[in-house]
C-alpha positions as CSV (number, residue, x, y, z in Angstrom):
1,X,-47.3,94.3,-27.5
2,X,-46.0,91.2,-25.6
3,X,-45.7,89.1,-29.3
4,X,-43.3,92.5,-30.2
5,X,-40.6,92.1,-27.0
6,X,-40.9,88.4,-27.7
7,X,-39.9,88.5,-31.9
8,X,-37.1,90.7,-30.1
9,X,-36.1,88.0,-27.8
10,X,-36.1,85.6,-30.2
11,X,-34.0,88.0,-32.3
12,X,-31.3,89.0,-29.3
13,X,-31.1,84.7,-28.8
14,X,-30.1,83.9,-32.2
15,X,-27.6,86.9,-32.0
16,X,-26.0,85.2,-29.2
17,X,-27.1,87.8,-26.6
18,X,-28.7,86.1,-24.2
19,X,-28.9,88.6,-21.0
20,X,-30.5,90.5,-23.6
21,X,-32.9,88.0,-24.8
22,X,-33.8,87.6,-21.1
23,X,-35.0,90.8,-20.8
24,X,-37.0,90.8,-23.7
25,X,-39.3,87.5,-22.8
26,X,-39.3,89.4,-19.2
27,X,-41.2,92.0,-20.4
28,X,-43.0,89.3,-22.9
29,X,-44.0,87.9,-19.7
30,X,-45.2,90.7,-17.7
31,X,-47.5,92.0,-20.7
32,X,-48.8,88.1,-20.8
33,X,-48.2,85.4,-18.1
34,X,-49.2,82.7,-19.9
35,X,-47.4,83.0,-23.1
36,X,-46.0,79.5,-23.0
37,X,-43.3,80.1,-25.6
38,X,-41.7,83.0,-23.8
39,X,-41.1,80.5,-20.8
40,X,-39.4,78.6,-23.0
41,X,-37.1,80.7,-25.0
42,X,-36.5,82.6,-22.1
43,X,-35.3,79.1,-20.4
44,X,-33.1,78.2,-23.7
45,X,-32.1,81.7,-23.2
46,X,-30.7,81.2,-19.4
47,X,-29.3,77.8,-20.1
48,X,-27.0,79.1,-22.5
49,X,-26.0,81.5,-20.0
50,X,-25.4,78.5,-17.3
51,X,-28.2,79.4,-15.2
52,X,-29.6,75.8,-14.8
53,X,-31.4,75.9,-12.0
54,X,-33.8,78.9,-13.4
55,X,-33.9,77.5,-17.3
56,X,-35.5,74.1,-14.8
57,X,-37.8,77.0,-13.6
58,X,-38.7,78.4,-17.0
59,X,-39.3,74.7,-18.8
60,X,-41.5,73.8,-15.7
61,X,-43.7,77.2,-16.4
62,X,-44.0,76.0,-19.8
63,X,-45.3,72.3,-19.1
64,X,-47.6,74.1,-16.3
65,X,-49.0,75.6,-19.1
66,X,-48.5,72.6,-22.1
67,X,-48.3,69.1,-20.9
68,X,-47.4,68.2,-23.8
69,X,-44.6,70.3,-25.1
70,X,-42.2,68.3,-26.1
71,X,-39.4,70.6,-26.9
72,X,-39.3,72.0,-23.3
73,X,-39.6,67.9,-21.6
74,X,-36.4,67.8,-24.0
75,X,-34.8,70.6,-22.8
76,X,-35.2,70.4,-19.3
77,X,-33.3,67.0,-19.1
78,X,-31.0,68.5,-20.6
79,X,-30.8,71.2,-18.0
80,X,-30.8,68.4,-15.1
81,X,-28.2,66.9,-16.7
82,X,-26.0,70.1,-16.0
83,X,-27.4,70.4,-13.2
84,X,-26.6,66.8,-11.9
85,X,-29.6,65.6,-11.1
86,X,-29.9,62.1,-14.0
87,X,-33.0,60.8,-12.1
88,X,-34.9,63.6,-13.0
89,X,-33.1,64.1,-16.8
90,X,-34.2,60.5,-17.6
91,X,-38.0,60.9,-16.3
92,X,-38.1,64.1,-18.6
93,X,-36.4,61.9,-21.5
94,X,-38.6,59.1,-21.0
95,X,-41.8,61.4,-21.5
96,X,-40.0,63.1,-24.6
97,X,-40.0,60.0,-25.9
98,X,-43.3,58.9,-25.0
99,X,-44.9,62.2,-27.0
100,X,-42.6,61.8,-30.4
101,X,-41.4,57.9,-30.4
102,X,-39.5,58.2,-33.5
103,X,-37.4,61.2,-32.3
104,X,-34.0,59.6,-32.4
105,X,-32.2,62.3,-30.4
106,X,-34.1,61.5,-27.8
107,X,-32.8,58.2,-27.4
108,X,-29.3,59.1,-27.6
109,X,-30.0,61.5,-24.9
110,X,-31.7,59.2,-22.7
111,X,-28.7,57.1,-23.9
112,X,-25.8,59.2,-22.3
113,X,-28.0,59.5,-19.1
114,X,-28.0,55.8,-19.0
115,X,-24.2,55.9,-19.4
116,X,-23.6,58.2,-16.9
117,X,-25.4,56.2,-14.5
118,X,-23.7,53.2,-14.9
119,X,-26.2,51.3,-17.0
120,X,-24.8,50.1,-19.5
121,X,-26.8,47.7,-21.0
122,X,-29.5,50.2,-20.9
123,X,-27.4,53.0,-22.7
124,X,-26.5,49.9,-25.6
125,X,-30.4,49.6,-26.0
126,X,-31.0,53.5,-26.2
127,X,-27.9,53.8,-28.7
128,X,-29.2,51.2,-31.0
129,X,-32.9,52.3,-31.2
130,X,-31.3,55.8,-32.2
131,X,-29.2,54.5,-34.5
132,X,-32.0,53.1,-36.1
133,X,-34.1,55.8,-36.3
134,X,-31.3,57.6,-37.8
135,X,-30.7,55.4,-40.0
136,X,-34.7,55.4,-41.3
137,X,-34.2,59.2,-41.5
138,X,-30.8,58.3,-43.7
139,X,-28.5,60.2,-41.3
140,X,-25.7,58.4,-41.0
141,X,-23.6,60.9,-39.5
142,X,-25.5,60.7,-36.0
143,X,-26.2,57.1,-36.6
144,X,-22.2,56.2,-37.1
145,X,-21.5,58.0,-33.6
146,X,-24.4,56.4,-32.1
147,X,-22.6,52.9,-33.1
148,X,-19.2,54.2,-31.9
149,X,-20.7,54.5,-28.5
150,X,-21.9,51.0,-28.6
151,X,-18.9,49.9,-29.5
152,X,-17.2,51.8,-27.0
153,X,-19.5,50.3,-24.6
154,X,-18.8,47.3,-25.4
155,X,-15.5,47.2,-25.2
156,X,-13.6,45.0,-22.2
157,X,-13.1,47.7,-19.3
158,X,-9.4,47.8,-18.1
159,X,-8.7,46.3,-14.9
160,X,-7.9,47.9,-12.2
161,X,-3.8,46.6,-11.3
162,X,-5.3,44.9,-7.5
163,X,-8.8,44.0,-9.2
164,X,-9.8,40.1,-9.9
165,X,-9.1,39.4,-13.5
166,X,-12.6,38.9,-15.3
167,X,-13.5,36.3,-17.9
168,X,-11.6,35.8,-20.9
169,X,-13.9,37.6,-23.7
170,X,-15.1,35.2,-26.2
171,X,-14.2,35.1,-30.0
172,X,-17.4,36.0,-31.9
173,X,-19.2,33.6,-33.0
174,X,-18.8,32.1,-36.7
175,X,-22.1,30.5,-38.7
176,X,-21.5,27.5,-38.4
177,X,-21.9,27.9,-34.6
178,X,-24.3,29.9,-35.0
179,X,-26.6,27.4,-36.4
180,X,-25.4,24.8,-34.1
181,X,-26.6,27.4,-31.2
182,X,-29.7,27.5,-33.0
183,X,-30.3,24.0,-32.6
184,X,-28.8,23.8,-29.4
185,X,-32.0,26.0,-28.9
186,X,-34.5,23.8,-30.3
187,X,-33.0,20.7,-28.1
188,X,-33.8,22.9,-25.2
189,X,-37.3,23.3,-26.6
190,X,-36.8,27.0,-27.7
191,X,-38.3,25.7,-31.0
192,X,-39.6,29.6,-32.0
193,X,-36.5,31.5,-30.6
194,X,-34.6,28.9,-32.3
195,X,-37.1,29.3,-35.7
196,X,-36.3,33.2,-35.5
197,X,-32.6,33.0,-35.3
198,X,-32.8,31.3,-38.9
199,X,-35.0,33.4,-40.4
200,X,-32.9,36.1,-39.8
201,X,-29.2,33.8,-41.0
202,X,-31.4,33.6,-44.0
203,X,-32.2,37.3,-44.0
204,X,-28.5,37.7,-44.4
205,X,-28.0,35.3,-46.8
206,X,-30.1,33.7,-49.0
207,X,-27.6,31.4,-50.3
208,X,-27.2,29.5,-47.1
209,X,-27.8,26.0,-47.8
210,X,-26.9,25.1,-44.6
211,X,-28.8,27.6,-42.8
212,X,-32.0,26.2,-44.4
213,X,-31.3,22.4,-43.6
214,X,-31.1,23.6,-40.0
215,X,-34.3,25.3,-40.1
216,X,-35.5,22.3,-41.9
217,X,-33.9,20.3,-38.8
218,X,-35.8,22.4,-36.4
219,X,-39.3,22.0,-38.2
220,X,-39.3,18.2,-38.2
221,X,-38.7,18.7,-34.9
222,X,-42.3,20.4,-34.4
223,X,-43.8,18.5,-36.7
224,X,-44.4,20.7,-39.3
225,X,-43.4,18.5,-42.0
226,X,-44.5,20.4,-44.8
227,X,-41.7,23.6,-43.9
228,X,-39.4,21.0,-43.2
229,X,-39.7,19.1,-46.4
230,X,-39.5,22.6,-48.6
231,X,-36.6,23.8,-46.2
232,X,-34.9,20.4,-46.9
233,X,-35.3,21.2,-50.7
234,X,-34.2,24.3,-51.1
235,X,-31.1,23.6,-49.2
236,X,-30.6,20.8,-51.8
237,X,-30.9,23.0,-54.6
238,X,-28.7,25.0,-53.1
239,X,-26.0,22.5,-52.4
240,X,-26.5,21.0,-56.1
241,X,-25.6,24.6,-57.4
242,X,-22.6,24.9,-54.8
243,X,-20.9,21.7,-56.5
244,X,-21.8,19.6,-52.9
245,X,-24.0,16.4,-54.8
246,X,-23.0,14.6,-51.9
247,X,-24.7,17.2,-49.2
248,X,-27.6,17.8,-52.4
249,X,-28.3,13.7,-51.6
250,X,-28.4,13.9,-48.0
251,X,-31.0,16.8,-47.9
252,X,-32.7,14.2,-50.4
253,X,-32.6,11.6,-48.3
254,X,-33.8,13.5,-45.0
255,X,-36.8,14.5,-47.5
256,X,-37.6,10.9,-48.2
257,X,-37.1,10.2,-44.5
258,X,-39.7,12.5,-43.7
259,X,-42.3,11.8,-46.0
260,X,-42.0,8.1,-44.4
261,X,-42.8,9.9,-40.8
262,X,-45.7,11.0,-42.5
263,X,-47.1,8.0,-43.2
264,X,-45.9,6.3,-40.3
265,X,-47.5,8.7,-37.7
266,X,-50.8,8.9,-40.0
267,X,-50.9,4.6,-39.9
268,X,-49.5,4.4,-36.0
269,X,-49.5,7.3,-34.3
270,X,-45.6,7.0,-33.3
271,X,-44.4,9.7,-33.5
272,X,-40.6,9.3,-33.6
273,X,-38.9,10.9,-36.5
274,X,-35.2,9.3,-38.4
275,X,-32.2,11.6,-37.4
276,X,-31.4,14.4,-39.9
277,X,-28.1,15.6,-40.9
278,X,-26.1,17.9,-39.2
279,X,-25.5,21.3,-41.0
280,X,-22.2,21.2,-42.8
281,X,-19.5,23.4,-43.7
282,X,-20.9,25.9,-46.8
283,X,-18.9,27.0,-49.2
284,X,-19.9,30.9,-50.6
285,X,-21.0,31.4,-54.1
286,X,-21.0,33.8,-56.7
287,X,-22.4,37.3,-55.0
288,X,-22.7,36.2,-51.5
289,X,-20.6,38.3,-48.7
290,X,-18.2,36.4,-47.1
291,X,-18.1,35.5,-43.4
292,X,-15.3,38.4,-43.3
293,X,-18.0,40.6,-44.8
294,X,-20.8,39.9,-42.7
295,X,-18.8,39.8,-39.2
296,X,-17.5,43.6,-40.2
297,X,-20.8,45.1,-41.1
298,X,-22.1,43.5,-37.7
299,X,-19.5,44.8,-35.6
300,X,-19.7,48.1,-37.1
301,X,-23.2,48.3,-36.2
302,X,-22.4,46.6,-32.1
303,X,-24.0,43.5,-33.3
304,X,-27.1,44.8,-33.8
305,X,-29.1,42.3,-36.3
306,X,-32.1,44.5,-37.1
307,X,-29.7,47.6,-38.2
308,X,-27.7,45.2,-40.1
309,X,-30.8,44.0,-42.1
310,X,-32.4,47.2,-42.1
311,X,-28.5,48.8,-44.1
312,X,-29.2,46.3,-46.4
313,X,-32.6,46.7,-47.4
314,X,-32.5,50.2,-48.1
315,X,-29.4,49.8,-50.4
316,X,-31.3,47.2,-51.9
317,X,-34.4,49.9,-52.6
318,X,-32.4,52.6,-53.4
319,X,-29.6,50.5,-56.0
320,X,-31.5,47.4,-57.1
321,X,-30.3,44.3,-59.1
322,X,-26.6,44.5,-57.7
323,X,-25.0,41.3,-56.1
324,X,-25.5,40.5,-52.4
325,X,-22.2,41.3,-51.3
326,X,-22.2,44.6,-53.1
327,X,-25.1,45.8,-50.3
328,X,-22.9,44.7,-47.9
329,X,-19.5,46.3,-49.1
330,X,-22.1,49.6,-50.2
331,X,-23.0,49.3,-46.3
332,X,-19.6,49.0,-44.5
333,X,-17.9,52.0,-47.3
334,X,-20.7,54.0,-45.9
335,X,-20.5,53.7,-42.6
336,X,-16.8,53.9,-42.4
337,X,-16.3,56.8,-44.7
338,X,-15.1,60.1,-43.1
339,X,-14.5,58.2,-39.4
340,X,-12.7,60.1,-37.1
């Protein structure tokens, strides 16, 4: 009898009769006090109706009775949210999150109650892991207004007229300072941070001659002299088919400076190695996106370097054998098609 006035609750709810609906997992309830599901409809049921603080009551029945419902930890942040109570909202968030880690509206929820505190860094990180996951689930509706909070958020606050003036924002950075930092890195002996900021510049762009002499730069550095000596190659092969013969000689050159090292460490033991090139300007070839390209599609996605690869790779699975800079184009249109 108590599975009948429940169907009927269910029924009155998704009529948009709520106070009706009410009554119906009532008498659910009092035919069957554990019926775990009638708690919770009954609590989606008075939090349409704006009764917070007794949809709180109903959710907590129905994790009293399922630990592990996630739907109802979901529901009842929601509910302290209304209710103005974000400590709470982001402890029942978090544990959402901890039963179904690939549940992307969680994260944006736990997002906004990171906003609303005042974290923002916290809210950036939330927005971004839920843009990814809807971008793995190929929504890109959610995942577009996930990045339009980021980049909301990370936009320079205006001042107040008596506050002190902040910083000046800095110009984002260009490659070639970009692999300058990354060497800047290595100096400082950040040898693997520095190693995984070029990985990814050639992640972006295979084509980058200069990216590879830096990461070539960087593995001499450590030693490991065979990387160095194929990272030193291929960024003369790449200079050769850029028209650079001059650059294609100096990558040559650090090559046979190397391979000296070698010998020189193996016969001595020193262990000092001849100064290597700096990287120098690259010019773009056939099929690569340009730097215009590339600093769109990041700022689109607030800079995010993992969503920026992952756009490309799943353009590159689902339309093979098109140029580079097609992916990248393919990615922006995407993205910016149908923005409010």
């Amino acid at each position: 009898m108590h599975d009948a006035f429940y169907r009927q609750g269910v029924e009155k709810a998704e009529q948009k009769d709520y106070k009706a609906a009410v009554a119906e997992f009532d008498q659910a309830l009092l035919l069957n006090p554990t019926f775990v599901e009638a708690y919770y409809r009954r609590g989606l049921a008075r939090f349409k109706l704006g009764e917070f603080r007794w949809a709180i009551a109903d959710y907590t029945a129905t994790l009293r009775l399922d630990s592990n419902h996630f739907n109802a930890y979901y529901a009842r942040s929601l509910a302290y949210i209304a209710f103005g109570n974000l400590n709470d909202a982001s402890a029942d968030a978090k544990k959402a999150i901890l039963l179904k880690p690939t549940h992307a509206l969680t994260y944006n929820l736990l997002g906004t109650i990171r906003r609303q505190q005042g974290e923002t860094a916290k809210a950036i990180s939330c927005y971004r892991k839920a843009a990814e996951l809807y971008l793995d689930a190929q929504d890109l509706t959610n995942a577009r207004h996930c990045l339009t909070t980021i980049r909301q958020l990370q936009a320079p606050a205006t001042p107040e007229p008596d506050a002190q003036p902040s910083p000046p924002t800095l110009p984002p950075i260009n490659n070639e300072e970009f692999l300058q930092q990354a060497i800047e890195k290595a100096r400082r002996g950040y040898f693997h941070s520095a190693i995984e900021d070029l990985d990814w510049a050639l992640q972006i762009d295979p084509q980058d001659a200069s990216a590879y002499a830096s990461r070539g730069k960087v593995r001499a550095e450590l030693h490991d002299w065979r990387g160095a000596i194929d990272d030193y190659q291929q960024a003369a092969n790449l200079f050769q088919k850029q028209a650079e013969p001059s650059m294609a000689q100096q990558m040559l050159d650090t090559i046979y400076q190397l391979k000296a090292a070698q010998v020189r460490i193996a016969t001595t033991g020193d262990r000092t190695v001849s100064a290597v090139p700096q990287s120098s300007s690259r010019r773009m070839v056939a099929g690569t996106p340009s730097q215009k390209v590339q600093n769109k599609l990041r700022r689109l996605v607030g800079d995010d370097r993992r969503i920026v690869i992952g756009l490309v790779e799943r353009l590159k699975q689902k339309h093979p054998n098109r140029p580079e800079d097609w992916y990248w184009e393919k990615a922006i249109y995407d993205l910016e098609r149908d923005r409010w």
